[in-house]
PyMOL CGO cylinders between C-alpha atoms (Angstrom):
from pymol import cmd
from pymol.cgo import CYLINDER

trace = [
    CYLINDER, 0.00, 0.00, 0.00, 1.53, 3.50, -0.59, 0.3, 1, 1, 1, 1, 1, 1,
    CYLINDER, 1.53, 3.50, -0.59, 1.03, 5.59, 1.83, 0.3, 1, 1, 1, 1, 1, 1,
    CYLINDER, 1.03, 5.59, 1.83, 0.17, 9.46, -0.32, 0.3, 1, 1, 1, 1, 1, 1,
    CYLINDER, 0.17, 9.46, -0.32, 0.20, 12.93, 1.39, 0.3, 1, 1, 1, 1, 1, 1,
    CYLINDER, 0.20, 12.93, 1.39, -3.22, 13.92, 2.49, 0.3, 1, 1, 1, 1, 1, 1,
    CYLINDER, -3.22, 13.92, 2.49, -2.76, 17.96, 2.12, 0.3, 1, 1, 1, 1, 1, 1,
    CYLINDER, -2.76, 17.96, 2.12, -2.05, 18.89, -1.45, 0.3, 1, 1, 1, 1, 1, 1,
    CYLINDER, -2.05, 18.89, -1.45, 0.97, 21.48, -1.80, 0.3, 1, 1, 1, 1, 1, 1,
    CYLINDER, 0.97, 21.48, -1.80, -1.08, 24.94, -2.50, 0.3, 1, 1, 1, 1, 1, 1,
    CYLINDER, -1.08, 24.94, -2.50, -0.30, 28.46, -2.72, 0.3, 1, 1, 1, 1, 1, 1,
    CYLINDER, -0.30, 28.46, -2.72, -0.31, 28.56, 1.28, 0.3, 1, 1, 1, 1, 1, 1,
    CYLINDER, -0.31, 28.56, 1.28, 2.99, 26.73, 0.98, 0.3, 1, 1, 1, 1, 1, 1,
    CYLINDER, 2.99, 26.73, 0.98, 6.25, 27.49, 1.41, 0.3, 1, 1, 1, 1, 1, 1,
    CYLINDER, 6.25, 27.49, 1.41, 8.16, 26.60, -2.33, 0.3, 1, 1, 1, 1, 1, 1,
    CYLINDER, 8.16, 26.60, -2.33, 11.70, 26.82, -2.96, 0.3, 1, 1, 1, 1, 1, 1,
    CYLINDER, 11.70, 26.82, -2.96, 12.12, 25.93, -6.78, 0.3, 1, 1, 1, 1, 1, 1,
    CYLINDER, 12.12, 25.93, -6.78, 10.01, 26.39, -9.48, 0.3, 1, 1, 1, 1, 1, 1,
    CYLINDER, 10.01, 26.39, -9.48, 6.15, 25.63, -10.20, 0.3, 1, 1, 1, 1, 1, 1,
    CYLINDER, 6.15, 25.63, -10.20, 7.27, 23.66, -13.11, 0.3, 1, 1, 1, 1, 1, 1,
    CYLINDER, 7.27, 23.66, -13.11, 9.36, 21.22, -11.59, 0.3, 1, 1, 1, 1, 1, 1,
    CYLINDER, 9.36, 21.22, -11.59, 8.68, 17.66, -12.34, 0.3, 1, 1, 1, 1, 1, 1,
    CYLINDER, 8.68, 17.66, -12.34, 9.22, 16.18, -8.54, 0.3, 1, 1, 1, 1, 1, 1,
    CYLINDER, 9.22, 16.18, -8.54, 7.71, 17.78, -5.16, 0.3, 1, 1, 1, 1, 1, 1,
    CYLINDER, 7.71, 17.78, -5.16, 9.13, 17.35, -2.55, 0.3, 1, 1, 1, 1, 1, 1,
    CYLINDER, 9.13, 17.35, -2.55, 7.26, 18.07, 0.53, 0.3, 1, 1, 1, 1, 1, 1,
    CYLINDER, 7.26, 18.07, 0.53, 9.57, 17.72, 3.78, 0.3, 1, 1, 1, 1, 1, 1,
    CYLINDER, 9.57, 17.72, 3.78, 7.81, 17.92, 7.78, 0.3, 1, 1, 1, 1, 1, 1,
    CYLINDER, 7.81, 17.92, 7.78, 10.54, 19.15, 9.74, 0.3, 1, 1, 1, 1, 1, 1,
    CYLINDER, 10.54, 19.15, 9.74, 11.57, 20.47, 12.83, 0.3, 1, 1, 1, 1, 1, 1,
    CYLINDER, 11.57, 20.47, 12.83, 14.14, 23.04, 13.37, 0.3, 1, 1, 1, 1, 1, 1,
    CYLINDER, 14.14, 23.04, 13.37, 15.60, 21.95, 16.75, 0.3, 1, 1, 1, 1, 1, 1,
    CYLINDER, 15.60, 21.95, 16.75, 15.78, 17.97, 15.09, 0.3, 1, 1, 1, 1, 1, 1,
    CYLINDER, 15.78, 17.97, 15.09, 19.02, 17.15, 14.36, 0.3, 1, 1, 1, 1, 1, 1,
    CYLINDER, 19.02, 17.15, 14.36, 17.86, 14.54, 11.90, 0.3, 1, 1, 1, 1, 1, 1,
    CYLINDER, 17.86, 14.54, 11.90, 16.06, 17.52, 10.29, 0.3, 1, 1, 1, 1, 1, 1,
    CYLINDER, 16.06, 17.52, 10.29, 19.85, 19.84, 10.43, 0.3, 1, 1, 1, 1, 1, 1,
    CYLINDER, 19.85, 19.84, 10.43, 21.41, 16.67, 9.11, 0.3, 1, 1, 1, 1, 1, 1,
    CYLINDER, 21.41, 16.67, 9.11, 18.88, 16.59, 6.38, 0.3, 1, 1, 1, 1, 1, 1,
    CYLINDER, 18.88, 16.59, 6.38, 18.99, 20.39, 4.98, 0.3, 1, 1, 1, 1, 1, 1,
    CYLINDER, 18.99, 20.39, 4.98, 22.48, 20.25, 3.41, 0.3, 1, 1, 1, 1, 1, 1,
    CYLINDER, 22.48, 20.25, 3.41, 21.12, 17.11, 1.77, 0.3, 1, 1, 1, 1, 1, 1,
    CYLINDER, 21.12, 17.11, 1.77, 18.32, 18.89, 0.59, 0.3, 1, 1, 1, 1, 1, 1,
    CYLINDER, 18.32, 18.89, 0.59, 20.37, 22.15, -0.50, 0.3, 1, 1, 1, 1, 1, 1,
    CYLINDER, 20.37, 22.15, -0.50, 22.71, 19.86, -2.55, 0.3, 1, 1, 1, 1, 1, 1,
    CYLINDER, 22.71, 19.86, -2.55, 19.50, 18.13, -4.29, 0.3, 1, 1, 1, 1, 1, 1,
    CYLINDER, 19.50, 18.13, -4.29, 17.95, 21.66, -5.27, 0.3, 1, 1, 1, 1, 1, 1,
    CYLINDER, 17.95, 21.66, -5.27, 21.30, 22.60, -6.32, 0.3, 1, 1, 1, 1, 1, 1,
    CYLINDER, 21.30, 22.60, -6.32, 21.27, 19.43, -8.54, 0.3, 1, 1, 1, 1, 1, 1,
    CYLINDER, 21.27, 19.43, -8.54, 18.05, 19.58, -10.03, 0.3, 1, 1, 1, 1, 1, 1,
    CYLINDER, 18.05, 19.58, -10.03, 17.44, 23.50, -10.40, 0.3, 1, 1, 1, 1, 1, 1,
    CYLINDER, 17.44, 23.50, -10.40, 14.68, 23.49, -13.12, 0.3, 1, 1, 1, 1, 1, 1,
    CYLINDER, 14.68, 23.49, -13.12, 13.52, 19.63, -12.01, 0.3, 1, 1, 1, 1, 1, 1,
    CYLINDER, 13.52, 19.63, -12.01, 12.63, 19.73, -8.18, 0.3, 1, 1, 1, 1, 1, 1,
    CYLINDER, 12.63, 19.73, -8.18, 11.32, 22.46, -5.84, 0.3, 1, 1, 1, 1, 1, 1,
    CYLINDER, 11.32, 22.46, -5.84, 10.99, 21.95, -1.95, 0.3, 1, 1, 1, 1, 1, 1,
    CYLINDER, 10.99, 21.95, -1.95, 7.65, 22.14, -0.43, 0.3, 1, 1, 1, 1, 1, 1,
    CYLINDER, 7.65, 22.14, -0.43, 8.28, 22.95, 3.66, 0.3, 1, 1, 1, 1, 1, 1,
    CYLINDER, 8.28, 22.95, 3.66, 6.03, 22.22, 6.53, 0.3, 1, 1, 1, 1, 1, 1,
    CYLINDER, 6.03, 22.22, 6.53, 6.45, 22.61, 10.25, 0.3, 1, 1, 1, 1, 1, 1,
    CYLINDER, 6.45, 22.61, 10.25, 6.08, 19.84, 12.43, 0.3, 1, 1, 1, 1, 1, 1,
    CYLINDER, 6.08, 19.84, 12.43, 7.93, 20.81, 16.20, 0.3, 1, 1, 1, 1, 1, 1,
    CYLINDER, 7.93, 20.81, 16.20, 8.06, 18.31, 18.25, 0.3, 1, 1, 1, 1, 1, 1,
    CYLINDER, 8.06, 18.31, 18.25, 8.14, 19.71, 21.50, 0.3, 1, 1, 1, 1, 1, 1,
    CYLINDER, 8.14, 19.71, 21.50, 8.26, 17.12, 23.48, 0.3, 1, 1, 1, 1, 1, 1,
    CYLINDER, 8.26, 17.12, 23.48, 11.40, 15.71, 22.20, 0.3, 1, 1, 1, 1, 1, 1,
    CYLINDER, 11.40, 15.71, 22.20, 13.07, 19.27, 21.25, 0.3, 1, 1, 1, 1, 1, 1,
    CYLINDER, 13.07, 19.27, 21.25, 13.24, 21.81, 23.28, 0.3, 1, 1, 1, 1, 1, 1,
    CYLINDER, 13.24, 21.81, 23.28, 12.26, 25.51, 21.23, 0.3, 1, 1, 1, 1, 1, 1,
    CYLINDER, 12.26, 25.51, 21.23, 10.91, 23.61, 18.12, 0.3, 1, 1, 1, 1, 1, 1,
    CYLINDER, 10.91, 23.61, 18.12, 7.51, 25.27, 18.69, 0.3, 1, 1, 1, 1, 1, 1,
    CYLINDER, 7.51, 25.27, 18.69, 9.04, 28.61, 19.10, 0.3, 1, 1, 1, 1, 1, 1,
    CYLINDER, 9.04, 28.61, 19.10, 11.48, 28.15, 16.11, 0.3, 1, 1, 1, 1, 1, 1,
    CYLINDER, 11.48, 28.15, 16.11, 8.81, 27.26, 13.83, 0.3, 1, 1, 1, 1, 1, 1,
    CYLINDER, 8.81, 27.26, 13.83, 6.39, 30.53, 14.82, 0.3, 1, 1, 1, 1, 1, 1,
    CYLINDER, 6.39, 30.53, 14.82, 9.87, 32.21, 14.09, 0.3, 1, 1, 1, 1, 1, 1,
    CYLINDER, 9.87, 32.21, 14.09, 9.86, 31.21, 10.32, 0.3, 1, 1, 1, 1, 1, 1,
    CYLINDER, 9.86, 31.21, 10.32, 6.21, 32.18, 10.21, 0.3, 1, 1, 1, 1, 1, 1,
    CYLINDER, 6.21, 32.18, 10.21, 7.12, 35.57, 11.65, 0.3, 1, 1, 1, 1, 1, 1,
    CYLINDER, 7.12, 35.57, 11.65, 9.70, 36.07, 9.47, 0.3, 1, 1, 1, 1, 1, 1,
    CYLINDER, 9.70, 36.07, 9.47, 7.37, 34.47, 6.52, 0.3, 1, 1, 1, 1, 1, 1,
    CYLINDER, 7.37, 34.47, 6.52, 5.14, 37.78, 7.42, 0.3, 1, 1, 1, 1, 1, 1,
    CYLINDER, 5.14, 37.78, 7.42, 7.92, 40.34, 6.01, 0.3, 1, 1, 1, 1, 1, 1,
    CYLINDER, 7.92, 40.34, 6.01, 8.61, 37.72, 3.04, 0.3, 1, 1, 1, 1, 1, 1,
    CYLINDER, 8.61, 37.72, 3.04, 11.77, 36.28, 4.78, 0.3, 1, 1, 1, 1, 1, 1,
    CYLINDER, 11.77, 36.28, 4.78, 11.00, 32.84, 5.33, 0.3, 1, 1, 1, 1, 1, 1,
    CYLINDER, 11.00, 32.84, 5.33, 13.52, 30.91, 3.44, 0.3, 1, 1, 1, 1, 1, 1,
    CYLINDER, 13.52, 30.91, 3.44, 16.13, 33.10, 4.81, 0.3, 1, 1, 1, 1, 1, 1,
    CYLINDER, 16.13, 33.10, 4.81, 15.05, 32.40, 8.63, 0.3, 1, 1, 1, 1, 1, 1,
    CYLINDER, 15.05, 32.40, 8.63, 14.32, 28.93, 7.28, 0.3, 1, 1, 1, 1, 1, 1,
    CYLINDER, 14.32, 28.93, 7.28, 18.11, 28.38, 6.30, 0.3, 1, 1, 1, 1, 1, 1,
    CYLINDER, 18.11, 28.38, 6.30, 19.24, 30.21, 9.90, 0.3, 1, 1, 1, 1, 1, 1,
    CYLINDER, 19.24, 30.21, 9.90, 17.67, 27.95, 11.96, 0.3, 1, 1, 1, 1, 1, 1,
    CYLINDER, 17.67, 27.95, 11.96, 19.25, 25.08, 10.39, 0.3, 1, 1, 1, 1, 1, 1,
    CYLINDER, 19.25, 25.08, 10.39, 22.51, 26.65, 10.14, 0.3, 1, 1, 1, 1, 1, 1,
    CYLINDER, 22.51, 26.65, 10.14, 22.52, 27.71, 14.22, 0.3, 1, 1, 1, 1, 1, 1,
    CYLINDER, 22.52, 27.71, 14.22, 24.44, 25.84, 16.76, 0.3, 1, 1, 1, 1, 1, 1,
    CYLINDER, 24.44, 25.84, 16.76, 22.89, 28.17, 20.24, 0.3, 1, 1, 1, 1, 1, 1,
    CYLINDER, 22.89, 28.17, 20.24, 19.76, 26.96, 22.11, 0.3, 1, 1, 1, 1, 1, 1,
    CYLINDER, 19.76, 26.96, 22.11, 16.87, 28.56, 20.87, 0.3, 1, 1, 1, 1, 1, 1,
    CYLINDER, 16.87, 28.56, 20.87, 15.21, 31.58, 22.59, 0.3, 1, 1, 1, 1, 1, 1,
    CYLINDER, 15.21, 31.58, 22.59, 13.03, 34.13, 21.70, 0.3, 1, 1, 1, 1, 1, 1,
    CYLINDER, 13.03, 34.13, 21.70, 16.31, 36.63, 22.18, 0.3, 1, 1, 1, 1, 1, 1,
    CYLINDER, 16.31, 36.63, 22.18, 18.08, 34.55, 19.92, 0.3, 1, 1, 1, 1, 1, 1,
    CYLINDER, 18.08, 34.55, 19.92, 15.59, 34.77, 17.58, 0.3, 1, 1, 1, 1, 1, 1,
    CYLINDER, 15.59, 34.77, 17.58, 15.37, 37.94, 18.01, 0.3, 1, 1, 1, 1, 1, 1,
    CYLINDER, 15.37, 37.94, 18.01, 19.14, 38.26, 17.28, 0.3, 1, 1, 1, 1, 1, 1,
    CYLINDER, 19.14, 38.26, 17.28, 18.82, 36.58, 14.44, 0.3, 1, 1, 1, 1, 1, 1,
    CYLINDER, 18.82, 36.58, 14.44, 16.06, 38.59, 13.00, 0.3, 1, 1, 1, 1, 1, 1,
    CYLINDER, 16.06, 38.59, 13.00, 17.74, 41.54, 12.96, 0.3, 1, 1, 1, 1, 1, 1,
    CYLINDER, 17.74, 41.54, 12.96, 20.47, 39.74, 11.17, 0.3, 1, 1, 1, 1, 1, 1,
    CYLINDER, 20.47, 39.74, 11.17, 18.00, 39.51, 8.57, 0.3, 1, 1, 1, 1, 1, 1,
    CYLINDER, 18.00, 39.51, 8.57, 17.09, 42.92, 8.92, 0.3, 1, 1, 1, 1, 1, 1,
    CYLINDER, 17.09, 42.92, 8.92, 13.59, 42.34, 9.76, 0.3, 1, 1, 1, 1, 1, 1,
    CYLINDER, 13.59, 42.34, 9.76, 11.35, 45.09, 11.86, 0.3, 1, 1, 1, 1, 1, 1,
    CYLINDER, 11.35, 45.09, 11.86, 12.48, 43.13, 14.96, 0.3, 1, 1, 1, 1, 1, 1,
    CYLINDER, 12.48, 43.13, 14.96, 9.88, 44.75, 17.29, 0.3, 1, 1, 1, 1, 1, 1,
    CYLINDER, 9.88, 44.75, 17.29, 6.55, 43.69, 14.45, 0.3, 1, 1, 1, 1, 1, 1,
    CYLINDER, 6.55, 43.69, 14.45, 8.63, 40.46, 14.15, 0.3, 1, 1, 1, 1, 1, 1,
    CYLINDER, 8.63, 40.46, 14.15, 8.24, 39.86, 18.22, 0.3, 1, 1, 1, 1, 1, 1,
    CYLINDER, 8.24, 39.86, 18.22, 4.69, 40.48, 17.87, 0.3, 1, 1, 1, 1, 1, 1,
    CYLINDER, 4.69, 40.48, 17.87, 3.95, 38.25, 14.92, 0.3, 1, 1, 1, 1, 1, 1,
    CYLINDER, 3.95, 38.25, 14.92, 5.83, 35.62, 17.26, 0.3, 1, 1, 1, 1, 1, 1,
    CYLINDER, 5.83, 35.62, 17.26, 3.16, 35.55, 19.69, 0.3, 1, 1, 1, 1, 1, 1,
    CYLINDER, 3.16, 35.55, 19.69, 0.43, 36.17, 17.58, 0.3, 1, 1, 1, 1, 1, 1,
    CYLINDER, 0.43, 36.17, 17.58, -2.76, 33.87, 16.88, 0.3, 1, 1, 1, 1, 1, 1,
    CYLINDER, -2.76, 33.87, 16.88, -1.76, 33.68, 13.41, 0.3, 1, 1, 1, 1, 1, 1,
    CYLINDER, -1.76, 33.68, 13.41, 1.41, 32.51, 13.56, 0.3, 1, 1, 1, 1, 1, 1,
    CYLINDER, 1.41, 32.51, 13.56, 0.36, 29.83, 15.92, 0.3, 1, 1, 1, 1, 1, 1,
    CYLINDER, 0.36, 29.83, 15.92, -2.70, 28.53, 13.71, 0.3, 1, 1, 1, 1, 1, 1,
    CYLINDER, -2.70, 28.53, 13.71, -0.45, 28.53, 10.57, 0.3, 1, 1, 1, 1, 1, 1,
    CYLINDER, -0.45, 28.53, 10.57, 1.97, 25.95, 12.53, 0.3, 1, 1, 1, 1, 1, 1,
    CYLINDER, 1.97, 25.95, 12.53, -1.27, 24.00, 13.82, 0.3, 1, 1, 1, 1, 1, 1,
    CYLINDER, -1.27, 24.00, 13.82, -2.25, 23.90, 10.54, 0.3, 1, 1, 1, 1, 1, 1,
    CYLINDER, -2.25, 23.90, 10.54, 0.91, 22.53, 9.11, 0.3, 1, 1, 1, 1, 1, 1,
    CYLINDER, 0.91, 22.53, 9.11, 0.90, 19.61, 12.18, 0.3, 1, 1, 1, 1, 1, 1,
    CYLINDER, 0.90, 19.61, 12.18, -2.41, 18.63, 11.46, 0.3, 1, 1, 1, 1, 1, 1,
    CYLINDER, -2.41, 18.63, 11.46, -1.71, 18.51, 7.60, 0.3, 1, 1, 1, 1, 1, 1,
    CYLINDER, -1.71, 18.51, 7.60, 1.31, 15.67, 8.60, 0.3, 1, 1, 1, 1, 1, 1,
    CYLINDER, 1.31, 15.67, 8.60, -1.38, 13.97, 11.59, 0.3, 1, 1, 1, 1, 1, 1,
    CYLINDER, -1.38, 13.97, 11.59, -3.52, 13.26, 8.29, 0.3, 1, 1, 1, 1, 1, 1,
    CYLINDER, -3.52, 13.26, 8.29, -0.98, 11.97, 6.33, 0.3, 1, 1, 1, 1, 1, 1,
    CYLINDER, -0.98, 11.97, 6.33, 0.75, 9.70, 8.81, 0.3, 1, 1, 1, 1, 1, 1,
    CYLINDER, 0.75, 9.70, 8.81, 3.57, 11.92, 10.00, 0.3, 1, 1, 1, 1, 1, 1,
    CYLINDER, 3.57, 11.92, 10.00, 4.70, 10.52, 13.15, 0.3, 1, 1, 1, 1, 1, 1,
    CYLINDER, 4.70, 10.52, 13.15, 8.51, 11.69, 13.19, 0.3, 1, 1, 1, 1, 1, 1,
    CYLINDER, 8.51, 11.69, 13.19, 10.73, 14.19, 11.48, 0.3, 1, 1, 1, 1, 1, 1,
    CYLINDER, 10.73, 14.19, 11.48, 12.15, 14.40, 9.47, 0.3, 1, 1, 1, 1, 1, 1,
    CYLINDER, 12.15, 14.40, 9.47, 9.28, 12.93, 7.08, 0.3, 1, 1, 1, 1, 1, 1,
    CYLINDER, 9.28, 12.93, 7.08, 9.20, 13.52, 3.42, 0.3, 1, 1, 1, 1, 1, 1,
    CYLINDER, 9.20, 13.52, 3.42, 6.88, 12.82, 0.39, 0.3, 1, 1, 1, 1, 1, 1,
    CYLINDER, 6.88, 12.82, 0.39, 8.09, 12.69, -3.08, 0.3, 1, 1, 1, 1, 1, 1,
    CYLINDER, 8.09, 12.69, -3.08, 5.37, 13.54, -5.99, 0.3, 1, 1, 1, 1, 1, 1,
    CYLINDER, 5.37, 13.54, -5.99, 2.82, 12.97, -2.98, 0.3, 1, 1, 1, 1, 1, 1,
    CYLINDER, 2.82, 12.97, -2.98, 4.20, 9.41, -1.99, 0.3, 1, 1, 1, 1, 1, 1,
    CYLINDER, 4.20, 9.41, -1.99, 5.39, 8.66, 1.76, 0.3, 1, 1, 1, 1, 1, 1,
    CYLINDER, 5.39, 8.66, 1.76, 9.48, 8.30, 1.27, 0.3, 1, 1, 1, 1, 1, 1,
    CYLINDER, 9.48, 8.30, 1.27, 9.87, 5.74, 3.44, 0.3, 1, 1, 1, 1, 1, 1,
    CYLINDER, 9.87, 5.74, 3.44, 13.89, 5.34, 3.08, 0.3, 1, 1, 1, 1, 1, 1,
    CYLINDER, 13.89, 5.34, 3.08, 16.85, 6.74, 4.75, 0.3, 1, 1, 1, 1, 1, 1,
    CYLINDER, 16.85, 6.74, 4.75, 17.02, 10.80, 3.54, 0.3, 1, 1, 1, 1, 1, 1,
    CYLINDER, 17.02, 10.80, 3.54, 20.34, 11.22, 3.01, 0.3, 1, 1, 1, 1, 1, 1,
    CYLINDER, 20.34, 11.22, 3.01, 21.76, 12.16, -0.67, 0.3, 1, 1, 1, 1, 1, 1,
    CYLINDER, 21.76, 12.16, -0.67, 22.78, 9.04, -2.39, 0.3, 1, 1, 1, 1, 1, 1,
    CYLINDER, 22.78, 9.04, -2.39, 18.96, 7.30, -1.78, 0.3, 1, 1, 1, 1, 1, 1,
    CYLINDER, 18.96, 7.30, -1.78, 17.50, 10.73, -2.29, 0.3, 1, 1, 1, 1, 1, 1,
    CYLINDER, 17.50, 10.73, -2.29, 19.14, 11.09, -5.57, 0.3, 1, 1, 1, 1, 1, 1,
    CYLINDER, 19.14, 11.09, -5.57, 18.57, 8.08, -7.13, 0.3, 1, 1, 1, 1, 1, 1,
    CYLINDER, 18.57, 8.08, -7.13, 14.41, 8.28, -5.73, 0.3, 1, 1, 1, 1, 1, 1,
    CYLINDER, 14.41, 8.28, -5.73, 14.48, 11.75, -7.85, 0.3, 1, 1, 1, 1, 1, 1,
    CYLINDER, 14.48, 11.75, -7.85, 16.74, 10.14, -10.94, 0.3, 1, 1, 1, 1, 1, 1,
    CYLINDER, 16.74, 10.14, -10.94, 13.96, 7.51, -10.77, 0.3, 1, 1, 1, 1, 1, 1,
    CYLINDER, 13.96, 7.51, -10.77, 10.61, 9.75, -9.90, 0.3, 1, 1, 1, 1, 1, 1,
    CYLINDER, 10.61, 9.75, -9.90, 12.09, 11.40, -13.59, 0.3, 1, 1, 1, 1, 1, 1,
    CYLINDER, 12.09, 11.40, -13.59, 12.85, 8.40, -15.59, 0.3, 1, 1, 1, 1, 1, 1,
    CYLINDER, 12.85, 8.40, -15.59, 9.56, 8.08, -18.00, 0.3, 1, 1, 1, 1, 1, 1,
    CYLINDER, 9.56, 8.08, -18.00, 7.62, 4.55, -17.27, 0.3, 1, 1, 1, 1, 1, 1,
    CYLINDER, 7.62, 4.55, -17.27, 9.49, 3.70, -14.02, 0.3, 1, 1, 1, 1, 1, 1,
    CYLINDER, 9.49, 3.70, -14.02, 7.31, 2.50, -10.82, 0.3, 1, 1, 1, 1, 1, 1,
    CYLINDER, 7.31, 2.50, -10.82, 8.24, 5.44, -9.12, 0.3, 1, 1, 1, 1, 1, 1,
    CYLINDER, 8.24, 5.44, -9.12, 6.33, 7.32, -12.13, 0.3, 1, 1, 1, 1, 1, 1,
    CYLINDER, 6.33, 7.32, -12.13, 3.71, 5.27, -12.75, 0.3, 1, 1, 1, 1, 1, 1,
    CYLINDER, 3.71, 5.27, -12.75, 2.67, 5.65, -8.73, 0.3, 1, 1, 1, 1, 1, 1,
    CYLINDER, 2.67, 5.65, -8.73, 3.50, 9.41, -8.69, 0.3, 1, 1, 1, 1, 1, 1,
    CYLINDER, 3.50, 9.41, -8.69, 0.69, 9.95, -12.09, 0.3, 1, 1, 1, 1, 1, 1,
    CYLINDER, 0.69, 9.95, -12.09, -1.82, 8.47, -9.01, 0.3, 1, 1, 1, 1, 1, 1,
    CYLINDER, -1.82, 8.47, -9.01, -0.82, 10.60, -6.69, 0.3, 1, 1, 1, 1, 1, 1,
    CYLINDER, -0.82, 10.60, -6.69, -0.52, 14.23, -9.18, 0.3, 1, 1, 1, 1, 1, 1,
    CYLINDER, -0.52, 14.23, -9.18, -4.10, 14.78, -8.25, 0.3, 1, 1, 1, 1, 1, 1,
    CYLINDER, -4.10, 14.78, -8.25, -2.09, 16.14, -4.71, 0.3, 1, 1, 1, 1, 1, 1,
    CYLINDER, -2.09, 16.14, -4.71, 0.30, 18.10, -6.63, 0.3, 1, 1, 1, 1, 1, 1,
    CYLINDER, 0.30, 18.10, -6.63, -0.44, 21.37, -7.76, 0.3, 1, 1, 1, 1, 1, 1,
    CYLINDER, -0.44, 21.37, -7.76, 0.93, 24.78, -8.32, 0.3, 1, 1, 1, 1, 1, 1,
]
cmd.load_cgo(trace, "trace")
């Protein structure tokens, strides 16, 4: 049985790559996962790779309970998301080695050269909290249970994300009349721009 994403990738989503791109790739992550830090060079290198073939799809999915700040790091790529800076806060967060706090965010939004005083607000705001539900609930419905989890063309990836298996799951999710293809045509009714 293959296990499909239940949310289709929308406008509401963060994309990194373009509309035309013949894979997805929707990732759940977690800021404050290591697994997730381990995984963004990975996923840098792949974008890098395929430039006109793949585009990233992001969603949040802290888990709090096991990471301490992953909540609070994901409302700060929302915040930032609010003056068009998510991708660069998304890319910080990977990239820091301190504990999260809200002063480090802070910190780091002015890095960014965000309105850091709007940015604290949009932190705490109802907004940015229901945008993160929404993203968790989004992964609840289509089995997410760790991070990070990813879905290729709207199919669960269900093998270890690091850039050799990644690479040939792409190299094969392009190859006209492979498996991979033929279960990915099922699934394009979740895929769209």
């Amino acid at each position: 049985m293959i296990d499909l994403l239940q949310s289709p990738v929308t406008s509401r989503d963060h994309v990194r790559g373009p509309t035309s791109a013949r894979v997805t790739l929707v990732e759940y992550a977690d800021f404050a996962c290591p697994f997730c830090a381990a995984a963004f060079p990975v996923v840098e290198q792949l974008l890098a790779q395929h430039p006109a073939e793949l585009r990233l799809v992001f969603r949040h999915n802290p888990r709090g309970e096991v990471h301490e700040g992953s909540l609070l790091a994901a409302k700060a790529a929302e915040a930032a998301a609010f003056q068009g800076q998510f991708w660069p806060m998304h890319d910080l967060l990977f990239e820091r080695k301190q504990a999260i706090t809200e002063r480090s965010l802070l910190n780091e939004a002015a890095l960014l050269g965000l309105d850091v005083e709007l940015f604290r607000s949009d932190l705490r705001s109802r907004a940015v909290a229901s945008r993160v539900r929404e993203d968790e609930l989004s992964g609840l419905r289509s089995g997410v249970i760790g991070t990070p989890t990813f879905f290729l063309n709207a199919v669960h990836f269900r093998d270890k994300p690091d850039l050799l298996t990644l690479s040939q799951a792409i190299a094969e999710a392009l190859t006209p009349g492979t498996r991979a293809v033929n279960a990915q045509m099922e699934a394009s009714k979740w895929i769209s721009n």
